[in-house]
C-alpha positions as CSV (number, residue, x, y, z in Angstrom):
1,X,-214.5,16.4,31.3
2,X,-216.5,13.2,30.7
3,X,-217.7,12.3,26.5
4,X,-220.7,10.1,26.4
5,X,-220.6,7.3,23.4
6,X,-223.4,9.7,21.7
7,X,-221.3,12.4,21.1
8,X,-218.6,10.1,19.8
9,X,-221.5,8.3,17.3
10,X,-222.2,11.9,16.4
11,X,-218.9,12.8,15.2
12,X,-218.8,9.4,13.6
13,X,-221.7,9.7,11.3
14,X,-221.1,13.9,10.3
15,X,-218.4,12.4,8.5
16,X,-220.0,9.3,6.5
17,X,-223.9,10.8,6.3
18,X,-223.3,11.7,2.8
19,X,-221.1,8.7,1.8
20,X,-221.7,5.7,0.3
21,X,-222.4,3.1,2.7
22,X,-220.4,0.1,0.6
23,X,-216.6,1.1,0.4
24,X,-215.2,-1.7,-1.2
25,X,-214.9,-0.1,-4.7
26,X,-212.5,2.9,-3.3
27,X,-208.7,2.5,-3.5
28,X,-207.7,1.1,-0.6
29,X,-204.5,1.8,0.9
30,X,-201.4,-0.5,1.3
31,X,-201.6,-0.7,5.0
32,X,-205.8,-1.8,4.9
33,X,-205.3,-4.9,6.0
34,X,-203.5,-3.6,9.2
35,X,-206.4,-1.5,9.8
36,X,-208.6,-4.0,9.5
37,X,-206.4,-6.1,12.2
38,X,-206.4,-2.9,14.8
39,X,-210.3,-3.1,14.4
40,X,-210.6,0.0,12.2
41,X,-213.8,1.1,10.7
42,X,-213.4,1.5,6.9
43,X,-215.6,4.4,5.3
44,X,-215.1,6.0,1.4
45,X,-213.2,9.3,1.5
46,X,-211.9,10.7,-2.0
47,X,-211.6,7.7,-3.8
48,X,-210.0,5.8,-0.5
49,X,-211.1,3.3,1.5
50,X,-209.5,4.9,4.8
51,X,-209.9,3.9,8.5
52,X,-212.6,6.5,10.2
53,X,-211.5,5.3,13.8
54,X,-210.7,2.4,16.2
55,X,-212.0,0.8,18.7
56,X,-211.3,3.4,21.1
57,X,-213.8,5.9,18.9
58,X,-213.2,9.1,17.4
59,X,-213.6,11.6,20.6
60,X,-210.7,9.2,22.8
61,X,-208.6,9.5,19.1
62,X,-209.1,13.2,19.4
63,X,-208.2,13.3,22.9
64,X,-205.4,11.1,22.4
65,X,-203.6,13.4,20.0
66,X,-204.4,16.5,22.3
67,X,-202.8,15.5,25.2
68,X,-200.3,12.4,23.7
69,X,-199.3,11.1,20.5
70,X,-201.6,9.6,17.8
71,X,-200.2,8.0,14.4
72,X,-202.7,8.9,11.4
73,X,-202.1,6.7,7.5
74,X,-202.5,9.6,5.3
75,X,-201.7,7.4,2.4
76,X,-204.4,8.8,0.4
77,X,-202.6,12.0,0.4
78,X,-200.4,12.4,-3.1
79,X,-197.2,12.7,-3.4
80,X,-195.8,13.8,-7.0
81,X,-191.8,14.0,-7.1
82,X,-190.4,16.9,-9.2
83,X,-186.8,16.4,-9.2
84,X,-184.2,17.8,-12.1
85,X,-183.2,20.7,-13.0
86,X,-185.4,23.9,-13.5
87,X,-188.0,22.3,-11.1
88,X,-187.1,25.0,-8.7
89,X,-188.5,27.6,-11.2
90,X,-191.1,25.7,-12.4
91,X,-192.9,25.7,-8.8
92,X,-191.9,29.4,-8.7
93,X,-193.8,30.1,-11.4
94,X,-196.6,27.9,-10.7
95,X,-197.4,27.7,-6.9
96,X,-198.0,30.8,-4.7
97,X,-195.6,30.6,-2.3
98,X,-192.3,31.7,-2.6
99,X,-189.6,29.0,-2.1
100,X,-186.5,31.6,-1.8
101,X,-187.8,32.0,1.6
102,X,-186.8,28.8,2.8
103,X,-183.6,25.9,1.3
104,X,-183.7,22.5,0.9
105,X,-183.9,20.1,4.0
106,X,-187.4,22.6,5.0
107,X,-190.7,22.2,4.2
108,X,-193.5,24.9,2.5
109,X,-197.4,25.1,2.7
110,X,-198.5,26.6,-0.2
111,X,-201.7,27.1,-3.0
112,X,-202.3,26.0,-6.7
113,X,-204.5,28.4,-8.0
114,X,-206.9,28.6,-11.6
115,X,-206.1,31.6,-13.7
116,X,-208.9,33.2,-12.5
117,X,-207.2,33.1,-8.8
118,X,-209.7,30.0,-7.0
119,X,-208.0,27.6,-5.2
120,X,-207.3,24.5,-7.0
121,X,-205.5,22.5,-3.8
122,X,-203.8,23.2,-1.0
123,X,-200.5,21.8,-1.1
124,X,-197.1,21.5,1.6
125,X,-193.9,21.2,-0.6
126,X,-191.0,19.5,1.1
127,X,-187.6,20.4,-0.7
128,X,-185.7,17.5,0.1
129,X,-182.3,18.1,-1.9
130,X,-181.3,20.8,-3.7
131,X,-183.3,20.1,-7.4
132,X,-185.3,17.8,-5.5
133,X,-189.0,18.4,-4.3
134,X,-192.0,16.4,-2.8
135,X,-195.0,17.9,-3.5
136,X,-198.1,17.0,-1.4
137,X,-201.9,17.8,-3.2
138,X,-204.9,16.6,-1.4
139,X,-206.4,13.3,-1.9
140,X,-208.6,13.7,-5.4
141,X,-206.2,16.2,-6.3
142,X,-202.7,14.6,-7.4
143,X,-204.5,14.8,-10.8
144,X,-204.0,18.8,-10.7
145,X,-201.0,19.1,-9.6
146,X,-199.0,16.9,-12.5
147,X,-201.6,18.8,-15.0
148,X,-199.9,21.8,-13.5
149,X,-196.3,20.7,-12.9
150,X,-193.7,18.1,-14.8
151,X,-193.5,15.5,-11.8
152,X,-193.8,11.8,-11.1
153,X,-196.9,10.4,-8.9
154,X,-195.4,8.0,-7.0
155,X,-198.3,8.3,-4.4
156,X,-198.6,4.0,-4.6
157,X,-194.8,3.8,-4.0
158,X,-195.0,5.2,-0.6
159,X,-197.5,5.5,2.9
160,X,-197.6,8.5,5.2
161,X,-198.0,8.0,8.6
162,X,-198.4,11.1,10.8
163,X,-197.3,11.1,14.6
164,X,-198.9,13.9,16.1
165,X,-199.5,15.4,19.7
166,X,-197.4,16.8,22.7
167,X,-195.7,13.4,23.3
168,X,-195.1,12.5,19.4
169,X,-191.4,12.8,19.3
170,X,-190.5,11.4,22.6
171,X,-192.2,8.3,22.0
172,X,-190.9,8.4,18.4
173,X,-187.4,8.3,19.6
174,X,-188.2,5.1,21.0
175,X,-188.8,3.7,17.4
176,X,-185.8,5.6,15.3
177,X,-184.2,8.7,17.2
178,X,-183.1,10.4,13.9
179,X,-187.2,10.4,13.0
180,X,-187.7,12.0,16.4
181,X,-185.1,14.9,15.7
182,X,-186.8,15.9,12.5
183,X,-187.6,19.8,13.4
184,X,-191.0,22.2,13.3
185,X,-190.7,22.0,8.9
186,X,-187.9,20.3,8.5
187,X,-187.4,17.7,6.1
188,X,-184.9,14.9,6.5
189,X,-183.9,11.6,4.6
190,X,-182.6,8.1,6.2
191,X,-181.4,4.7,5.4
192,X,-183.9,2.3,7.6
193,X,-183.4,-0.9,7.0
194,X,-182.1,-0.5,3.1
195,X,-184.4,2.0,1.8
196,X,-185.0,5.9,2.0
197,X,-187.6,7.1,4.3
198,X,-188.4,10.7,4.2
199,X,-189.4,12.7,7.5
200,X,-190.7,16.0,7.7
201,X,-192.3,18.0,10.5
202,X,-195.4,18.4,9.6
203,X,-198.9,17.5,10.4
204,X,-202.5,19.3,10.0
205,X,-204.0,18.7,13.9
206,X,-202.7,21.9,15.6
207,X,-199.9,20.0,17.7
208,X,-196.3,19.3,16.7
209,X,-195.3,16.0,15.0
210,X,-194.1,14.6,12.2
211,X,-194.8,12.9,8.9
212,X,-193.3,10.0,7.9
213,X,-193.0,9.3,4.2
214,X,-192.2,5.6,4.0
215,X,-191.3,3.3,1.3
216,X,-194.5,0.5,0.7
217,X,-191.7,-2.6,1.9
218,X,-191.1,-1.0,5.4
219,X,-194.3,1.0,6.3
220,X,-196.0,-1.7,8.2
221,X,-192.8,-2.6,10.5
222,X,-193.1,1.2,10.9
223,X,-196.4,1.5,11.7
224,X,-196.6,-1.6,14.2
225,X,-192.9,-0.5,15.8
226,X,-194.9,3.2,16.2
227,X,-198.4,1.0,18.2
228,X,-195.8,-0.8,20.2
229,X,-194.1,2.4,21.5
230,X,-197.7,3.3,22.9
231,X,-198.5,5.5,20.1
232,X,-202.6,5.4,19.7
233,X,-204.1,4.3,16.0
234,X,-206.1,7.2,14.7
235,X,-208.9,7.6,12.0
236,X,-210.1,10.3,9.6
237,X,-212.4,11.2,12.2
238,X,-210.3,12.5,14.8
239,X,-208.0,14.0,12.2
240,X,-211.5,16.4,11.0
241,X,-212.0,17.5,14.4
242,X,-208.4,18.4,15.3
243,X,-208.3,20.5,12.4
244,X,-211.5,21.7,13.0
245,X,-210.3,23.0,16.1
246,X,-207.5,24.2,15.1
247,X,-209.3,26.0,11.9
248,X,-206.9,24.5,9.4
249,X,-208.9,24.9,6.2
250,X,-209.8,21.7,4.4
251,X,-210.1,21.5,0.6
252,X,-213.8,20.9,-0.6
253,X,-214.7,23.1,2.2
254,X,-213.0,25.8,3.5
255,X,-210.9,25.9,0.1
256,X,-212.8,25.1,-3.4
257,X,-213.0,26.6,-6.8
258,X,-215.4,29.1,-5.9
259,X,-213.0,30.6,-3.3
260,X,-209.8,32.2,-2.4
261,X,-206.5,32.3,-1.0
262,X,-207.5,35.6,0.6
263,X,-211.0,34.8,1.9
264,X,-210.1,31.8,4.0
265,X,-207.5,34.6,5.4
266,X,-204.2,32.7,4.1
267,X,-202.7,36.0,2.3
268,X,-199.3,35.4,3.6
269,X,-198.9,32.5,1.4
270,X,-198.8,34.6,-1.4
271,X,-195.5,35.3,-2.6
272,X,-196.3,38.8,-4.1
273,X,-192.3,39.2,-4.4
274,X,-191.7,36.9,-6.1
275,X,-192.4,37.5,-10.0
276,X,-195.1,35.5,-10.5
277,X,-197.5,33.0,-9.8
278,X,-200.0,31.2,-11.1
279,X,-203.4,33.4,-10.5
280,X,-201.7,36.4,-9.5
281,X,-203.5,39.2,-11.4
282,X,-206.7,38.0,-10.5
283,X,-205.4,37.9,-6.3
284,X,-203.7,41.2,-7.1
285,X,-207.5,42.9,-8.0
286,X,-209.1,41.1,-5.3
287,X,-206.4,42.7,-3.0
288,X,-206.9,46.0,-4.0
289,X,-210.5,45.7,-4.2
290,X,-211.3,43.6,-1.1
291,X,-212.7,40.5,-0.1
292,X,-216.6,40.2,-0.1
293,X,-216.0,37.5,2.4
294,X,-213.8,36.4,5.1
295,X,-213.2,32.7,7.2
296,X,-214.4,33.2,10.7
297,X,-215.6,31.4,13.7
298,X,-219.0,30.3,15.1
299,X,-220.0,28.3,18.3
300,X,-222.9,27.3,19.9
301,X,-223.1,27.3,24.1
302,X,-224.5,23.8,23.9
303,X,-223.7,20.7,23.0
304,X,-225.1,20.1,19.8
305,X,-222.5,20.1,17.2
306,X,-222.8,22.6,13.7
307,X,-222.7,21.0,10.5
308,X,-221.3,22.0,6.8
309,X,-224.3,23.8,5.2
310,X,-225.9,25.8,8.1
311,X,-226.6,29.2,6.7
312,X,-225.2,31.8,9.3
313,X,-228.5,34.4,10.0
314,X,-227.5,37.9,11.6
315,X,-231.4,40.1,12.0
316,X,-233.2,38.0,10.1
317,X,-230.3,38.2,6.8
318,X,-227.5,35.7,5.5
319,X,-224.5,36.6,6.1
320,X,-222.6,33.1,4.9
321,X,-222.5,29.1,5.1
322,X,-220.7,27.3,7.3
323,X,-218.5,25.2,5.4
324,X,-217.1,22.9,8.4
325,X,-219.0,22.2,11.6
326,X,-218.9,19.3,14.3
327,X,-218.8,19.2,18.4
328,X,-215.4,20.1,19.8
329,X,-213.8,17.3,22.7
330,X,-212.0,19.9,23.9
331,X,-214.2,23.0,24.7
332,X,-217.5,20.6,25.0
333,X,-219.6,22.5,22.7
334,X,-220.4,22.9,18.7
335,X,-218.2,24.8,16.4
336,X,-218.3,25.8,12.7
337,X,-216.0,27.8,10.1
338,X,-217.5,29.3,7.4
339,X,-216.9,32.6,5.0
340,X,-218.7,35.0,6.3
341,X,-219.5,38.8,5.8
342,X,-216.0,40.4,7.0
343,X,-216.4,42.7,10.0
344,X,-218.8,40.2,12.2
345,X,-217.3,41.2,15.8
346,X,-216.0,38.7,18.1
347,X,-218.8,37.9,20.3
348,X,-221.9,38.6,17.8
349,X,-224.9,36.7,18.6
350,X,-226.1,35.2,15.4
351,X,-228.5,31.7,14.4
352,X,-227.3,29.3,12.7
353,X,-230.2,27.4,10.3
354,X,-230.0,24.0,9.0
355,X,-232.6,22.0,7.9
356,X,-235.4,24.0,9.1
357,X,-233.7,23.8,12.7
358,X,-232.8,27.1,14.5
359,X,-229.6,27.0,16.9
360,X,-228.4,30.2,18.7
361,X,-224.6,30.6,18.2
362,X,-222.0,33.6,18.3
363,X,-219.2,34.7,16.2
364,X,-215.8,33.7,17.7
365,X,-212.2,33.6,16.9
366,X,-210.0,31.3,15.1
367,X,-208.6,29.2,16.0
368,X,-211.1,27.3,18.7
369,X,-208.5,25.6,20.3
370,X,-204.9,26.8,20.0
371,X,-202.5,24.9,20.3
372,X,-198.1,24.8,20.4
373,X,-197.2,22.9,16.9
């Protein structure tokens, strides 16, 4: 299947139509100027000043990651520490997972929710010892989570690089084979080169991979030891449309303060046996009373791509808002997610209105492209 440069430019400016077009005032991360060097473009993207692709462009990115291995600096990402005694309990009561279903050395995606049961962030815990805890909040988010929970931001102390795609840990191995033999959400500690680096499992594209949590004075040998074992620079860009395909849910979109755990169809990371959480009475009534709407699917059969914002028309009535859309590299055609009216069948036609424009689309199911992770 051959990509024209137009759908790449499309994919490309869905991200950075609504941004600012001057970056410079966003926190940039410690590995910019390596960015810069690979011949990434810089756009804003909460608060950060991250690389949206290379020269290679988004859609070859995408590709790149779908059927090899991509490396991703998700720097921006937080990371507050919580380590001590009584941390353990103090995440029990707080986040919505429960932790007693996993031990240290694994890692746990979970939800910090309001009283009132809306999603604050999205979060994956990695339990790294046994009173010791990494907790990972979305970019504008790290905030939240120390409001929320007695821990240390040490978000500047460290970069995140992820290596994701079939091929990530074999060409991993090449640059440190204890990294490579980091497990499906596992978490692991090593020496490298005097200082602790922190791997997990974990990624947010659909394929398997790792993260690597990586103290400030090694993460560029890392990340240029990673390039030279042919593993293919990736922007913000690519890493949208991999989850898009995937359906992971993205906070600001899929997962705000005016929605739920339950809507975007996450319910098994509630830990309802556990003896609280945070939000739990107000989940508890939405449980019993049902969800007025539900994350689903749409597509196009075309090629243009769906965008955040279309409202979803079924006989001339709403039905919901897409909240992510874009063209998929993979299936060659436009996708959205949204929360929707539940019950839409699999296969409904439906329109899809944005700005005046009319496209024809269907309800389909999640996710678009699944994937082995």
């Amino acid at each position: 299947m051959t990509f024209t440069r137009s759908f790449a430019t499309t994919i490309c400016v869905s991200w950075t139509d609504k941004q600012p077009k001057e970056p410079m005032d966003d926190r940039r991360p410690f590995l910019y100027d390596l960015h810069v060097e690979l011949g990434a473009k810089i756009v804003p993207f909460g608060g950060w000043a991250m690389p949206l692709q290379y020269g290679t462009g988004t859609v070859a990115e995408h590709l790149a990651c779908r059927r090899d291995a991509v490396v991703f600096d998700v720097s921006h990402l937080g990371t507050v520490r919580c380590d001590g005694p009584g941390m353990l309990e103090a995440l029990q009561r707080t986040l919505t997972n429960d932790l007693a279903k996993i031990a240290p050395g694994r890692a746990q995606y979970t939800h910090l929710l309001t009283d009132d049961g809306f999603v604050v962030d999205d979060i994956i815990v990695w339990w790294v010892g046994e009173d010791e805890f990494d907790v990972m909040p979305n970019a504008s988010n790290t905030s939240g989570v120390t409001s929320a929970l007695p821990g240390r931001d040490v978000t500047s102390e460290r970069c995140i690089l992820a290596v994701q795609g079939p091929r990530a840990r074999e060409k991993v191995n090449a640059v440190d084979a204890r990294f490579a033999a980091v497990g499906r959400f596992r978490v692991e500690r090593f020496d490298y080169e005097g200082v602790e680096v922190r791997v997990a499992g974990t990624g947010y594209t659909g394929e398997a991979g790792l993260e690597i949590a990586a103290p400030n004075e090694v993460a560029e040998r890392i990340f240029r030891r990673l390039v030279a074992a042919d593993i293919t620079p990736a922007g913000l860009g690519a890493r949208d449309t991999l989850r898009l395909e995937a359906a992971l849910p993205l906070y600001g979109h899929e997962l705000t303060l005016h929605s739920t755990t339950l809507e975007a169809g996450l319910g098994w990371v509630l830990g309802w046996q556990k003896e609280t959480f945070r939000g739990r009475d107000a989940v508890a009534a939405e449980r019993e009373r049902g969800v007025r709407r539900i994350l689903s699917g749409v597509a196009t059969a075309g090629r243009q791509p769906l965008r955040d914002g279309g409202e979803v028309v079924l006989s001339g009535t709403s039905v919901g808002t897409l909240s992510s859309g874009n063209f998929s590299p993979v299936l060659g055609h436009g996708i959205g997610m949204g929360l929707l009216e539940p019950d839409l069948p699999v296969g409904r036609e439906v329109t899809v209105v944005l700005r005046e424009k009319e496209m024809p689309a269907h309800i389909t199911a999640l996710p678009f492209v699944k994937k082995e992770s």
